[in-house]
C-alpha positions as MATLAB code, in Angstrom:
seq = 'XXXXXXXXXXXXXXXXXXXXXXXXXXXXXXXXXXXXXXXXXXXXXXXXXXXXXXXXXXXXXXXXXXXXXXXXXXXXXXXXXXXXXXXXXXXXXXXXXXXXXXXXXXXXXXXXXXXXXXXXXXXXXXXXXXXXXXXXXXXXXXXXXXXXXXXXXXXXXXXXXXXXXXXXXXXXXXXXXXXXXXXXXXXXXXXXXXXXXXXXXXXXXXXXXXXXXXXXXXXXXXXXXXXXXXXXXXXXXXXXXXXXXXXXXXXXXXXXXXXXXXXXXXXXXXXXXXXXXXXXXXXXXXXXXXXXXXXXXXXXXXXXXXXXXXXXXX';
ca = [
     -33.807   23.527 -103.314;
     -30.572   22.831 -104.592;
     -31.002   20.563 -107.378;
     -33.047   22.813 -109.399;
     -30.037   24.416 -110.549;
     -28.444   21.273 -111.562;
     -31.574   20.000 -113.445;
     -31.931   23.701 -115.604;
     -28.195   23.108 -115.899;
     -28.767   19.395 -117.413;
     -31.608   20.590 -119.510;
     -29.766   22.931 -121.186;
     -26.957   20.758 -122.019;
     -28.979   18.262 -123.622;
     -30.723   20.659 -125.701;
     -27.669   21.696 -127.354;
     -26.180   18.217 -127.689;
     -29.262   16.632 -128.805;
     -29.310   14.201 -126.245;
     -32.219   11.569 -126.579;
     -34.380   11.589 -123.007;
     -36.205    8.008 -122.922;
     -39.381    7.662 -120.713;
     -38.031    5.822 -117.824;
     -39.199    4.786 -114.406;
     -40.082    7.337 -112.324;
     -37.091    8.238 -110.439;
     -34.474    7.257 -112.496;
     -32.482    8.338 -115.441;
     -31.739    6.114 -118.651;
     -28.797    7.687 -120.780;
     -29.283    5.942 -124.523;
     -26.040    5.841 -127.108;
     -26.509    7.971 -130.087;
     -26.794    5.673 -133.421;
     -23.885    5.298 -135.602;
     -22.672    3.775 -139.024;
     -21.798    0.188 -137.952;
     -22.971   -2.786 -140.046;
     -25.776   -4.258 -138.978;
     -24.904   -8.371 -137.759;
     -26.299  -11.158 -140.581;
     -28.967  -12.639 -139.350;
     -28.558  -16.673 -139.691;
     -30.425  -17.553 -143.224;
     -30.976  -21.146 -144.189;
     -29.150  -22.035 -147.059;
     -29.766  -24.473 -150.159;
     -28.297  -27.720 -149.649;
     -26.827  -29.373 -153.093;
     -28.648  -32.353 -154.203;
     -26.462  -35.413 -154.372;
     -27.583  -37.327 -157.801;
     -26.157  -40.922 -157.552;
     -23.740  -42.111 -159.808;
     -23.106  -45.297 -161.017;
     -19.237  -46.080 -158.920;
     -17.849  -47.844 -162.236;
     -16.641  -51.726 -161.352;
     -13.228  -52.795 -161.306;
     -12.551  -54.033 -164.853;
     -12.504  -57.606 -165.075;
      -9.892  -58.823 -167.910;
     -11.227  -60.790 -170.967;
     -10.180  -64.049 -171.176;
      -9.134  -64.667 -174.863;
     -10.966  -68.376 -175.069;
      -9.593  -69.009 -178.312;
      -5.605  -68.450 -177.317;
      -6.520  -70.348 -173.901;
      -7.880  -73.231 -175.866;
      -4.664  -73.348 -178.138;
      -2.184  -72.675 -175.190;
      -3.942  -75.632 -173.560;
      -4.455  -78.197 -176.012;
      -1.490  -79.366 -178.450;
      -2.675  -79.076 -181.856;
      -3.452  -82.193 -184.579;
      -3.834  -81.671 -188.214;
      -7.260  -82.326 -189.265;
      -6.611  -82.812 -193.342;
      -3.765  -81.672 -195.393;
      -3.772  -80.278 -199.029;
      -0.643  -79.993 -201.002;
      -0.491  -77.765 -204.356;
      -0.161  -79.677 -207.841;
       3.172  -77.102 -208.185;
       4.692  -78.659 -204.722;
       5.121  -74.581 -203.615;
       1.797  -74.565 -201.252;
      -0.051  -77.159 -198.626;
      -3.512  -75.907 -196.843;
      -3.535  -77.481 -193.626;
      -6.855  -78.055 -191.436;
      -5.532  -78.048 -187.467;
      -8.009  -78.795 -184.556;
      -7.281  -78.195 -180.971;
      -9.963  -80.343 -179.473;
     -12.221  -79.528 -176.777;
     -11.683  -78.691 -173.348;
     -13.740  -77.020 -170.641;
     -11.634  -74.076 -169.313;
     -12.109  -72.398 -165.515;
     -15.224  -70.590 -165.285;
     -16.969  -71.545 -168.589;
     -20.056  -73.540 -168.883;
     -19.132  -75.114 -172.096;
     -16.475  -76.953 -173.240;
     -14.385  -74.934 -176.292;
     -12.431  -75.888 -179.523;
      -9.992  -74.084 -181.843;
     -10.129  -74.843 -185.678;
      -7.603  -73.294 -187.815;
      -6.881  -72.990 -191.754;
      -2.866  -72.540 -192.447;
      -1.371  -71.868 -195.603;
       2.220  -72.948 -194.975;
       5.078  -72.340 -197.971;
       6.644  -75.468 -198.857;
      10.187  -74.072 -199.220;
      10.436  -72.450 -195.789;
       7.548  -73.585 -193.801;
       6.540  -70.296 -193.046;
       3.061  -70.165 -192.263;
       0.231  -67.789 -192.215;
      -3.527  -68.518 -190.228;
      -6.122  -67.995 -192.690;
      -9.252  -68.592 -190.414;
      -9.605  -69.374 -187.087;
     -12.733  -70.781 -185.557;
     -13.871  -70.670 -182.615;
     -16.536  -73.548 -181.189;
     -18.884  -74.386 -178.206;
     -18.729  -77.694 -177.806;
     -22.083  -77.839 -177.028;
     -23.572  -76.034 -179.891;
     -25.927  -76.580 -182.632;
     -25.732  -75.882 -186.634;
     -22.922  -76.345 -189.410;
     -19.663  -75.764 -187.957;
     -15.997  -76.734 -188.644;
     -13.497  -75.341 -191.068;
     -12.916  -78.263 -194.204;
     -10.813  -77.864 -197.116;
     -11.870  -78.682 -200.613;
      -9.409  -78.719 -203.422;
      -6.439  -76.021 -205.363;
      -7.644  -73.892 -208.794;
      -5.818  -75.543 -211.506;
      -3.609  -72.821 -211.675;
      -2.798  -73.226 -207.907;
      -3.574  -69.644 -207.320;
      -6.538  -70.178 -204.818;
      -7.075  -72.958 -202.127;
     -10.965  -73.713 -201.811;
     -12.673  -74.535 -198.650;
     -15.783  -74.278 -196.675;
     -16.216  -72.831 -192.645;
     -19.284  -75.541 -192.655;
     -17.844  -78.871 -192.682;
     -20.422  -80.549 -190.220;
     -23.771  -80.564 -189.478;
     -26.470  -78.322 -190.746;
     -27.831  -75.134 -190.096;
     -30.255  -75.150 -186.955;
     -33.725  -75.777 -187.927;
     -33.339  -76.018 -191.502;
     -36.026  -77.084 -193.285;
     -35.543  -76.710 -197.187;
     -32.555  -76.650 -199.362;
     -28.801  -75.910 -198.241;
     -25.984  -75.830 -199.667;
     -21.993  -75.305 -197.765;
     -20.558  -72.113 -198.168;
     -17.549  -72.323 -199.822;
     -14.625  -69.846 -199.722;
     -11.479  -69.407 -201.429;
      -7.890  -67.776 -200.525;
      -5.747  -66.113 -202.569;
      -1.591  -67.587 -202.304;
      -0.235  -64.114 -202.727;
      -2.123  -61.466 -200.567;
      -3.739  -64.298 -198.547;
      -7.124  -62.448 -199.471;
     -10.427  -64.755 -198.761;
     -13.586  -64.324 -200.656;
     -16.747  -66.203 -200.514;
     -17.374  -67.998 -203.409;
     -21.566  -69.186 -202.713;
     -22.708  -72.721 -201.745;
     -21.144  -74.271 -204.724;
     -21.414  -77.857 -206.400;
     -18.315  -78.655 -207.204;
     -18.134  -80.044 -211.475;
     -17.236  -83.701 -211.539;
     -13.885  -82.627 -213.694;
     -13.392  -79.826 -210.908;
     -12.727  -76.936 -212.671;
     -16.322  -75.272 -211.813;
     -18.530  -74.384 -209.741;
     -22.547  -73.795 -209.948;
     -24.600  -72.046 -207.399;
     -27.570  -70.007 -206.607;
     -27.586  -66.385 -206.346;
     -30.076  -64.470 -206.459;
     -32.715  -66.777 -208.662;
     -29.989  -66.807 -210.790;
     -27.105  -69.916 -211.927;
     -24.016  -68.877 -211.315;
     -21.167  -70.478 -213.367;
     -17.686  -70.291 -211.520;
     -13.937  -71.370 -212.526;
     -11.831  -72.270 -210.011;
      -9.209  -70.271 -212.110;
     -10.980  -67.321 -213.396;
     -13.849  -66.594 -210.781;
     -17.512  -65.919 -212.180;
     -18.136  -66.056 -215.632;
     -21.802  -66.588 -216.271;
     -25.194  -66.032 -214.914;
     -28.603  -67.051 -216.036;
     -31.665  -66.818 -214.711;
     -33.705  -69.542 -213.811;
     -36.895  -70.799 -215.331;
     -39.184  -70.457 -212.862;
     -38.769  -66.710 -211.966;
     -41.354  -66.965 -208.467;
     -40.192  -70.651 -207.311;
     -37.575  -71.418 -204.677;
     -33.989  -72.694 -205.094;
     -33.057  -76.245 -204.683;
     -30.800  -78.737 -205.604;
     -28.604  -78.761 -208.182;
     -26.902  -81.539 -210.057;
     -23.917  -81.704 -212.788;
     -23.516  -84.064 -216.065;
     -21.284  -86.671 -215.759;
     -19.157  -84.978 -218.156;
     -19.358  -81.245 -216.701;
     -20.811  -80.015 -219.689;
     -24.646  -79.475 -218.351;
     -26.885  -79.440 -215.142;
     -29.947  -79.797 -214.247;
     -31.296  -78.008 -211.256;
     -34.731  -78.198 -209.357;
     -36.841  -75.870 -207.984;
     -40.081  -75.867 -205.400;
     -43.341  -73.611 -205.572;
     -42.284  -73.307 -201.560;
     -38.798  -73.467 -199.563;
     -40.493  -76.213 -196.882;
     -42.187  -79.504 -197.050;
     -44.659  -79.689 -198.456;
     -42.796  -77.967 -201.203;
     -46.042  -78.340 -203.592;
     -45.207  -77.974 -207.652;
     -41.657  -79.011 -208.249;
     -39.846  -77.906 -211.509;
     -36.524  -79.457 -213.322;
     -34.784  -77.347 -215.902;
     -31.557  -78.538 -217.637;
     -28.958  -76.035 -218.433;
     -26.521  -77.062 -221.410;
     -23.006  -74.975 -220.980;
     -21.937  -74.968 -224.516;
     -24.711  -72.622 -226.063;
     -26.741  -71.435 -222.352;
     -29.487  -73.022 -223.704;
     -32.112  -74.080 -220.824;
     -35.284  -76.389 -221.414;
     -37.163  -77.026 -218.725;
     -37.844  -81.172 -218.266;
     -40.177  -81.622 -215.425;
     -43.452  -79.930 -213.909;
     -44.598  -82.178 -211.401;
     -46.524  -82.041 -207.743;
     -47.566  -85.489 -207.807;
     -45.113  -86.759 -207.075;
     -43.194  -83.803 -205.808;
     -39.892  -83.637 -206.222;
     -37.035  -82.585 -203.361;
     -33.289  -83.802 -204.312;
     -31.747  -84.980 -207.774;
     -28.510  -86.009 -208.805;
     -27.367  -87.018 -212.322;
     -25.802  -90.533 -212.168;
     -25.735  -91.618 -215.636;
     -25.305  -89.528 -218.963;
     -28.776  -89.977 -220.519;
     -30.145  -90.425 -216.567;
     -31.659  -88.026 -213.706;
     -32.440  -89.493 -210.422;
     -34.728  -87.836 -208.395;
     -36.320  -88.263 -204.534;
     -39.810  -87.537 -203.682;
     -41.073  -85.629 -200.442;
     -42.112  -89.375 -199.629;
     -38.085  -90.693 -200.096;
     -39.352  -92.691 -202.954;
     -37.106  -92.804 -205.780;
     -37.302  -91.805 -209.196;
     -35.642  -91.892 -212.904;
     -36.198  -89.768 -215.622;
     -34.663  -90.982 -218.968;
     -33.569  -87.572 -221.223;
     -33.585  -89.530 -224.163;
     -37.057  -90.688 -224.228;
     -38.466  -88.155 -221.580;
     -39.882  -90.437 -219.364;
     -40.264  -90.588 -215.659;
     -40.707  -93.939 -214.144;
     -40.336  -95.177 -210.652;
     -36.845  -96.697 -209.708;
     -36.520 -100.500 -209.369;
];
């Protein structure tokens, strides 16, 4: 037959070329391709997705109402009290702008300002400025007091009304002074001012504290009763002594009450009064050889320093 020839022919070929012969149907011939270097195709791989973390988007910024420069743009100003130097160079002035309820605010607001104004120009510089809620509670207001002597410092007090909120035992204002020249403020203590008003005497510490107006500090003792609580304190009639009470506790019922007298002139203390019944929670000193004193009952009291006796007032 004639295509025996051709097949020897084929198989010969293929055994030199290396050709691949695939099982195939019978019958019929399936020529393959021989493999070469091409790069195999990427199979499709899932791939990590990034985790969105949410962030906060930040707000549009809302602009800050300045409630104190609102409240003085808004409400012409009126001088509270005015306080002129014994050299004629200074004057304190107190100025209120009153309350009013601005757009957006629950409470109503006031402005209360201390100036220190030079006489000879009227140039004037804001010592304090307060800020109030109309509706609040507590001591509040600025107040002036009174010029040092030497009219170096103008005294005054950031307290002028009301108490504290929910005091119960003894308080006294704060009081503060400025300084003319560098305009400087320090607080002073809650001071009692001397009836000459040169001094001041408060508590710090358990201890008196002696103040001039002029000078500052310039003695401390300590008190009597080392373990008992401040309280009131009361100056001679001629600024030379005090007396000064104090209370086994800071509330009613303050329990054993104690009055000590301090004499200026040689810091010599002696301690006058030991007392629970009655106890004792206010004095003053209204006559020179006199004390008056209140009970926790508001009953009234004297206590003679000549004789040492305590009787009840008429």
């Amino acid at each position: 037959m004639k295509w025996k020839p051709l097949l020897l022919i084929l198989v010969l070929t293929c055994l030199i070329v290396g050709c691949q012969i695939l099982a195939t149907p019978e019958g019929s011939i399936q020529p393959t391709l021989q493999a070469t270097n091409l790069t195999p195709l990427r199979t499709a791989t899932s791939r990590p997705t990034a985790t969105l973390t949410p962030t906060e988007v930040p707000a549009t910024p809302i602009p800050t109402v300045d409630i104190a420069a609102t409240v003085i743009g808004t409400i012409p100003p009126r001088i509270h009290s005015s306080f002129l130097s014994a050299d004629n160079q200074w004057r304190a002035e107190v100025v209120i702008h009153d309350c009013v309820k601005l757009q957006g605010n629950i409470d109503a607001n006031a402005v209360e300002m201390l100036k220190l104004i030079q006489v000879n120009d009227q140039a004037e510089r804001i010592i304090e400025t307060q800020l109030l809620s109309c509706g609040g509670v507590g001591a509040f207001g600025i107040g002036g007091l009174l010029w040092s002597p030497n009219n170096q410092y103008f005294y005054y007090t950031d307290a002028r009304e009301s108490v504290p909120d929910g005091l119960c035992g003894y308080w006294a204002r704060l009081i503060k002074r400025v300084n003319v020249d560098t305009q400087e403020v320090e607080s002073v203590g809650g001071g009692h001012l001397s009836p000459d008003k040169t001094k001041l005497a408060f508590w710090q510490d358990n201890e008196i504290v002696i103040w001039s107006l002029d000078e500052g500090e310039t003695v401390r003792v300590p008190a009597t009763i080392p373990e008992a609580f401040e309280n009131q304190i009361a100056w001679s009639p001629d600024s030379q002594s005090l007396v000064y009470l104090q209370t086994e506790l800071d509330c009613y019922p303050f329990g054993e009450s104690y009055v000590t007298r301090l004499d200026l002139s040689g810091m010599i203390q002696n301690l006058l009064l030991e007392s629970e019944a009655p106890s004792f929670s206010w004095l003053t000193w209204d006559a020179p050889n006199r004390i008056t004193l209140v009970d926790e009952q508001w009953n009234r009291w004297r206590y003679n320093l000549v004789s040492k006796e305590l009787n009840p007032a008429p």
